[in-house]
PyMOL CGO cylinders between C-alpha atoms (Angstrom):
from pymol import cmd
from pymol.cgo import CYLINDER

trace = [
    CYLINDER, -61.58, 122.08, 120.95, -58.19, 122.71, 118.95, 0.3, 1, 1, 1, 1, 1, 1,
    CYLINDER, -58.19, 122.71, 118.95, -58.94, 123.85, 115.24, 0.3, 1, 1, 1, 1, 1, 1,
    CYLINDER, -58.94, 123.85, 115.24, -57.92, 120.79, 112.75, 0.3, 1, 1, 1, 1, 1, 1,
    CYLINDER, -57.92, 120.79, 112.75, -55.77, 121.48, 109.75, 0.3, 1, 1, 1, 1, 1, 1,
    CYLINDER, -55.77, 121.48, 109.75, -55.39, 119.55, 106.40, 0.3, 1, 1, 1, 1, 1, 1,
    CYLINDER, -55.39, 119.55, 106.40, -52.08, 119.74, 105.37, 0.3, 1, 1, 1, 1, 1, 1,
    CYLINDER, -52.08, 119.74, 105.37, -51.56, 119.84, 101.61, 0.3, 1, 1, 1, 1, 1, 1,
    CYLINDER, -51.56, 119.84, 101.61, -47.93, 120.04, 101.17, 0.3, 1, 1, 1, 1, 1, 1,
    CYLINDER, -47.93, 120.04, 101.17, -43.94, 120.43, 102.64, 0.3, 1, 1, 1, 1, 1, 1,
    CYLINDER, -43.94, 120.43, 102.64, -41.47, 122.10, 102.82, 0.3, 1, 1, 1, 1, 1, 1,
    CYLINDER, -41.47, 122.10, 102.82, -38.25, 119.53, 102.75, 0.3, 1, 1, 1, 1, 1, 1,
    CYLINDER, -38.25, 119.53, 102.75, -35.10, 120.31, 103.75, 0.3, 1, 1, 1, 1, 1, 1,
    CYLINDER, -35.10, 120.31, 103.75, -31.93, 118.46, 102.09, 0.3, 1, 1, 1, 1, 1, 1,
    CYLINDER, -31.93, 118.46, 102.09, -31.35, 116.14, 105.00, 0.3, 1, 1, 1, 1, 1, 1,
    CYLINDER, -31.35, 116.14, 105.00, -32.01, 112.26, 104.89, 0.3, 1, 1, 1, 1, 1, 1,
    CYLINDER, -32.01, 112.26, 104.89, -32.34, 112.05, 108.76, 0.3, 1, 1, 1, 1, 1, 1,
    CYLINDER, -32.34, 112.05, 108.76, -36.22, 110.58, 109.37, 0.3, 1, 1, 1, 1, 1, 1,
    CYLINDER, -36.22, 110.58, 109.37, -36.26, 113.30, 112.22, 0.3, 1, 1, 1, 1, 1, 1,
    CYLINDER, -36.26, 113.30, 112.22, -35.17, 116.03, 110.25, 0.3, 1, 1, 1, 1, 1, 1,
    CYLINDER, -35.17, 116.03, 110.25, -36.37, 115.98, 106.41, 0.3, 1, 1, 1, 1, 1, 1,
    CYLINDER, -36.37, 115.98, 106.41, -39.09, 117.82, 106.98, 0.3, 1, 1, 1, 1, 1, 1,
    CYLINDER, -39.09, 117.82, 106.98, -39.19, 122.49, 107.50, 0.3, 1, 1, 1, 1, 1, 1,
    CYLINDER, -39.19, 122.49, 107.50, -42.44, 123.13, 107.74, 0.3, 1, 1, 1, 1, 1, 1,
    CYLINDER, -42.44, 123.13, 107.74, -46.57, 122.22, 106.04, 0.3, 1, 1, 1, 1, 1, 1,
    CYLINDER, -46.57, 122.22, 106.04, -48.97, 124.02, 104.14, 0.3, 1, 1, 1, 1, 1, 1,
    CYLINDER, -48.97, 124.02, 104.14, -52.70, 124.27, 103.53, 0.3, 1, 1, 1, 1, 1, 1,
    CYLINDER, -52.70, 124.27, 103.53, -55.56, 126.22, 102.42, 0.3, 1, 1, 1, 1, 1, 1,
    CYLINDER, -55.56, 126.22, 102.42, -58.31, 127.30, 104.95, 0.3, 1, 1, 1, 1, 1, 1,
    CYLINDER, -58.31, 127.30, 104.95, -62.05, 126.94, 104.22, 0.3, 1, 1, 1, 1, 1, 1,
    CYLINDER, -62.05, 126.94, 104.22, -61.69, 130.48, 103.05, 0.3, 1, 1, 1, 1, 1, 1,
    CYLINDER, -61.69, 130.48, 103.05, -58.68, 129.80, 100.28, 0.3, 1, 1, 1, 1, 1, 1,
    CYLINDER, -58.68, 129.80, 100.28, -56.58, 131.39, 102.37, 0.3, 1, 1, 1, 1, 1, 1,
    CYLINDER, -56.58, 131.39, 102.37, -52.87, 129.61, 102.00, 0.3, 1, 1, 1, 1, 1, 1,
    CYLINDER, -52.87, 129.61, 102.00, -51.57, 128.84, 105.05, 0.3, 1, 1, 1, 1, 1, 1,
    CYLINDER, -51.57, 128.84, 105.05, -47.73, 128.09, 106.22, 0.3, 1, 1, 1, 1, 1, 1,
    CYLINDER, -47.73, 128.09, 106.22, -46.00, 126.85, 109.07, 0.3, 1, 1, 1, 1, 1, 1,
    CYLINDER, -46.00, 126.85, 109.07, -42.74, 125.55, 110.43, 0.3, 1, 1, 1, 1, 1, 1,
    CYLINDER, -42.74, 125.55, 110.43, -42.36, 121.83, 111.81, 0.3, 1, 1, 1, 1, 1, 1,
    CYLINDER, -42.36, 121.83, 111.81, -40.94, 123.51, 115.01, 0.3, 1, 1, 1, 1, 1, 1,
    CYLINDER, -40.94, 123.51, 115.01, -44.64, 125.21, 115.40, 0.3, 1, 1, 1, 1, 1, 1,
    CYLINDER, -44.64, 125.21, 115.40, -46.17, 122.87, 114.54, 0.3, 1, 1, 1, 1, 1, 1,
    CYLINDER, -46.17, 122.87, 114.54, -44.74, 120.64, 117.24, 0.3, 1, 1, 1, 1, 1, 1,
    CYLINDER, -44.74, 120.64, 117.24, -45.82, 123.15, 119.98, 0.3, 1, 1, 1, 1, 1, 1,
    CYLINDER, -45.82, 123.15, 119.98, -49.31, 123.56, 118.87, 0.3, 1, 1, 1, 1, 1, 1,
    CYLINDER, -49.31, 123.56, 118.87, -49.34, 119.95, 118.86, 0.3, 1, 1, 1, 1, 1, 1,
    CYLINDER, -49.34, 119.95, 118.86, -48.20, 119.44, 122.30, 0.3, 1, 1, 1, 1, 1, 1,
    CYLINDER, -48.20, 119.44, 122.30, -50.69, 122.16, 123.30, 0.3, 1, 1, 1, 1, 1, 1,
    CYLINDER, -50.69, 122.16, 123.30, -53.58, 120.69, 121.94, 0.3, 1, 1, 1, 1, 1, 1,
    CYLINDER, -53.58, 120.69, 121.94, -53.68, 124.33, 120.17, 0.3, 1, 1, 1, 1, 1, 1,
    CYLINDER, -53.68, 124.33, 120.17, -53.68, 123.06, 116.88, 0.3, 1, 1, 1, 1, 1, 1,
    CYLINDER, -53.68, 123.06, 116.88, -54.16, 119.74, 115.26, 0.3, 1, 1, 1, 1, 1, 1,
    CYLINDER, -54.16, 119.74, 115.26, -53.41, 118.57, 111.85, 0.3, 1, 1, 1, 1, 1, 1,
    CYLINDER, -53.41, 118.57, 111.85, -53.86, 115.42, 109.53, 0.3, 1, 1, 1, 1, 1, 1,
    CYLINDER, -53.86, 115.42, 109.53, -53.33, 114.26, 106.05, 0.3, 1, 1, 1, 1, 1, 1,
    CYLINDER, -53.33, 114.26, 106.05, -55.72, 112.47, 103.39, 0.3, 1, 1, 1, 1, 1, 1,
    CYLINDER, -55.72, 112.47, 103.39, -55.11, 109.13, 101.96, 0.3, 1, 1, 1, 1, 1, 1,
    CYLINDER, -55.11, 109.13, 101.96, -57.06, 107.03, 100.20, 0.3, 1, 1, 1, 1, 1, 1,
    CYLINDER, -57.06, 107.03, 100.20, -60.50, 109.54, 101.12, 0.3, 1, 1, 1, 1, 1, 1,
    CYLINDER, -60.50, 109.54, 101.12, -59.42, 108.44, 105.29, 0.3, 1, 1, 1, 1, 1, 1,
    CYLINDER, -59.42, 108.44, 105.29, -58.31, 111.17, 107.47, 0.3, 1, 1, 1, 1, 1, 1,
    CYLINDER, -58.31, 111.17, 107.47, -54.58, 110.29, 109.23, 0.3, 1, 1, 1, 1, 1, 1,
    CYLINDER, -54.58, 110.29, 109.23, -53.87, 112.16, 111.83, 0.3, 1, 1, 1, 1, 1, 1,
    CYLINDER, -53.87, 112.16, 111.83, -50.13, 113.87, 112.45, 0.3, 1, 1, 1, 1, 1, 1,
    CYLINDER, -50.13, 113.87, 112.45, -48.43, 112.99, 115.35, 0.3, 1, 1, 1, 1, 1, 1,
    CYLINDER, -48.43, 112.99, 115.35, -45.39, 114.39, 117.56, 0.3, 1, 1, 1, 1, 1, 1,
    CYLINDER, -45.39, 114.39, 117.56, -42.23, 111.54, 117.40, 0.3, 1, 1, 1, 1, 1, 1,
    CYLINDER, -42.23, 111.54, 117.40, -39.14, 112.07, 119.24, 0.3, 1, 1, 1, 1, 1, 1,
    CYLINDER, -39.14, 112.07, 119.24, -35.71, 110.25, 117.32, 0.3, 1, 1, 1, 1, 1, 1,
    CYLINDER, -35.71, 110.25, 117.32, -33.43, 108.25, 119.18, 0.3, 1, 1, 1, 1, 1, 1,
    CYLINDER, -33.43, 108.25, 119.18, -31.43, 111.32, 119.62, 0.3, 1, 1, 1, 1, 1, 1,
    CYLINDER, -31.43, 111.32, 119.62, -33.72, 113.06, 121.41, 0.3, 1, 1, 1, 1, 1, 1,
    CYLINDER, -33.72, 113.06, 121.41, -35.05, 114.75, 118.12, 0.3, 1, 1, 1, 1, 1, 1,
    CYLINDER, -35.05, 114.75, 118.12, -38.77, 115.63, 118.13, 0.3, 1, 1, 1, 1, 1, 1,
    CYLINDER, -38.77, 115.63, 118.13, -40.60, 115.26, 113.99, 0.3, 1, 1, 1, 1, 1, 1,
    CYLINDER, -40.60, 115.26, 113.99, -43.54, 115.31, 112.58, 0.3, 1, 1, 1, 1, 1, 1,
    CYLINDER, -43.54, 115.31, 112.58, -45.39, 111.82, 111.13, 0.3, 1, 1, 1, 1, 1, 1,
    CYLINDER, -45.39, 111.82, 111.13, -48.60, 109.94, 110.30, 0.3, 1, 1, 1, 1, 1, 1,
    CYLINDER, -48.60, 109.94, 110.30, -49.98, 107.68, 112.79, 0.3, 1, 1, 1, 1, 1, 1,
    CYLINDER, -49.98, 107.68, 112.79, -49.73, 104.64, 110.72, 0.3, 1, 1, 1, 1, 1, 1,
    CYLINDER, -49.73, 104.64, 110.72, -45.64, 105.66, 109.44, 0.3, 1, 1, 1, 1, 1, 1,
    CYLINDER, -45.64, 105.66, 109.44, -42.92, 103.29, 110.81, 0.3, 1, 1, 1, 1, 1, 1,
    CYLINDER, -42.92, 103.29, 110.81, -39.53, 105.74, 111.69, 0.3, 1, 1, 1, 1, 1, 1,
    CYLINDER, -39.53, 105.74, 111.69, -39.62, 107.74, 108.28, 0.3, 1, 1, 1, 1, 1, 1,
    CYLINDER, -39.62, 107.74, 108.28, -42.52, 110.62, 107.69, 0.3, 1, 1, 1, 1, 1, 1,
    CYLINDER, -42.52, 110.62, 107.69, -43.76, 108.86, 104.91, 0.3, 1, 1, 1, 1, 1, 1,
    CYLINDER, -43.76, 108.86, 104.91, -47.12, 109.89, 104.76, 0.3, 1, 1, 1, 1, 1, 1,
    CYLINDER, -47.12, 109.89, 104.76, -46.09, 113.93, 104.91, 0.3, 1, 1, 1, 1, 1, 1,
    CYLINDER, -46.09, 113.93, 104.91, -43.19, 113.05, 102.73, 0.3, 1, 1, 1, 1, 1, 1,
    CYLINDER, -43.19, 113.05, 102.73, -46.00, 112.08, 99.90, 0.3, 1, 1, 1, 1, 1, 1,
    CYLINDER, -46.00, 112.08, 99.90, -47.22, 115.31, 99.57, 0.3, 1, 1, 1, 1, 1, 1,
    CYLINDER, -47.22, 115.31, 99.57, -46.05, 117.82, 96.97, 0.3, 1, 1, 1, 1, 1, 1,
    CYLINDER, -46.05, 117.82, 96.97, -43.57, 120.82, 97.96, 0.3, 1, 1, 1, 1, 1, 1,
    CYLINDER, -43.57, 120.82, 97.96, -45.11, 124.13, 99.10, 0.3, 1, 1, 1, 1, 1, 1,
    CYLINDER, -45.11, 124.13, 99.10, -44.65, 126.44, 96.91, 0.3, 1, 1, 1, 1, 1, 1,
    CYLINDER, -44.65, 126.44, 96.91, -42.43, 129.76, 97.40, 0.3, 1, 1, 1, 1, 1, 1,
]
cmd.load_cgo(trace, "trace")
């Protein structure tokens, strides 16, 4: 069974592209360890069934998914988001 990750906030990049506003997540373990990753590694744990990680809204648990642009382009998103990351886009900016 992959371990599950909340993620608690982004890191943004300046783009507007849908596929490409988004660097990397954050979280905190069980342990308050602070945790960072980039989108790219996130994508391969993903894929792997490694890893998997959702968001909270509204108290419900939304999983993140792997989408791939129509350029080939592969981003993170909720399950419920049209094209944009909206539900990751939400959260506050990791800090530095």
């Amino acid at each position: 069974m992959p371990g599950k990750y909340l993620i608690s906030c982004i890191t943004r990049s300046d783009l507007l592209n849908h596929d490409r506003r988004i660097q990397g997540i954050g979280g905190v373990n069980p342990d308050g360890a602070h945790w960072r990753i980039s989108e790219a590694e996130v994508i391969a744990a993903i894929e792997t069934g490694r890893w998997s990680f959702y968001v909270e809204v509204a108290g419900r648990e939304v999983p993140i998914t792997v989408a791939v642009s129509r350029y080939g382009n592969k981003y993170l998103k909720g399950t419920g988001d049209a094209l944009h990351p909206d539900t990751l886009l939400r959260l506050p900016d990791c800090r530095r």
